[in-house]
N, C-alpha and C positions, 0 to 999 in steps of 0.2 A: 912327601905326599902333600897337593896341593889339594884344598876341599875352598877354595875362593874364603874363607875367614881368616881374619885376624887370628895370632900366631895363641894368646890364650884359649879363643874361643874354640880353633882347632884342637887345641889338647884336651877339652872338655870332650869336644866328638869324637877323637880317637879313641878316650875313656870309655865313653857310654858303647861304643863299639866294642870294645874290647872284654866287654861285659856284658855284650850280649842285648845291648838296651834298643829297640829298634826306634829312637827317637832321634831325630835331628835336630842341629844346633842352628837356629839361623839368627842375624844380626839384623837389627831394624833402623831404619834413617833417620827417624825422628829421637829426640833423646827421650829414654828411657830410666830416668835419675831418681823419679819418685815411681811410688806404685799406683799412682794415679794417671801420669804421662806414661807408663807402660800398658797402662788399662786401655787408655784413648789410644795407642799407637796399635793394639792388639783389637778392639774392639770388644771390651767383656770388662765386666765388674771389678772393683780393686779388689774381691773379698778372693774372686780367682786369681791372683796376681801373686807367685812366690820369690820374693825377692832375693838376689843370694848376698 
């Protein structure tokens, strides 16, 4: 099963499927390393930002 992500990020979405989660996994271009570069790459506040 090809869902176009990287081979971790797919088994996080096959997870949350498999569970019923109806949320999708998607990967972003810009780096994402702090929770403030995830902030500015997503557009919203670092306080929304949960980092795993």
């Amino acid at each position: 099963m090809s869902l176009n992500l990287k081979k971790s990020a797919e088994k996080v979405q096959i997870e949350l499927n498999r569970f019923g989660f109806e949320l999708n996994v998607i990967e972003l271009p810009d780096s994402t390393r702090t929770a403030q570069e995830a902030a500015n790459a997503i557009g919203c506040t670092v306080g929304q930002i949960a980092k795993s």
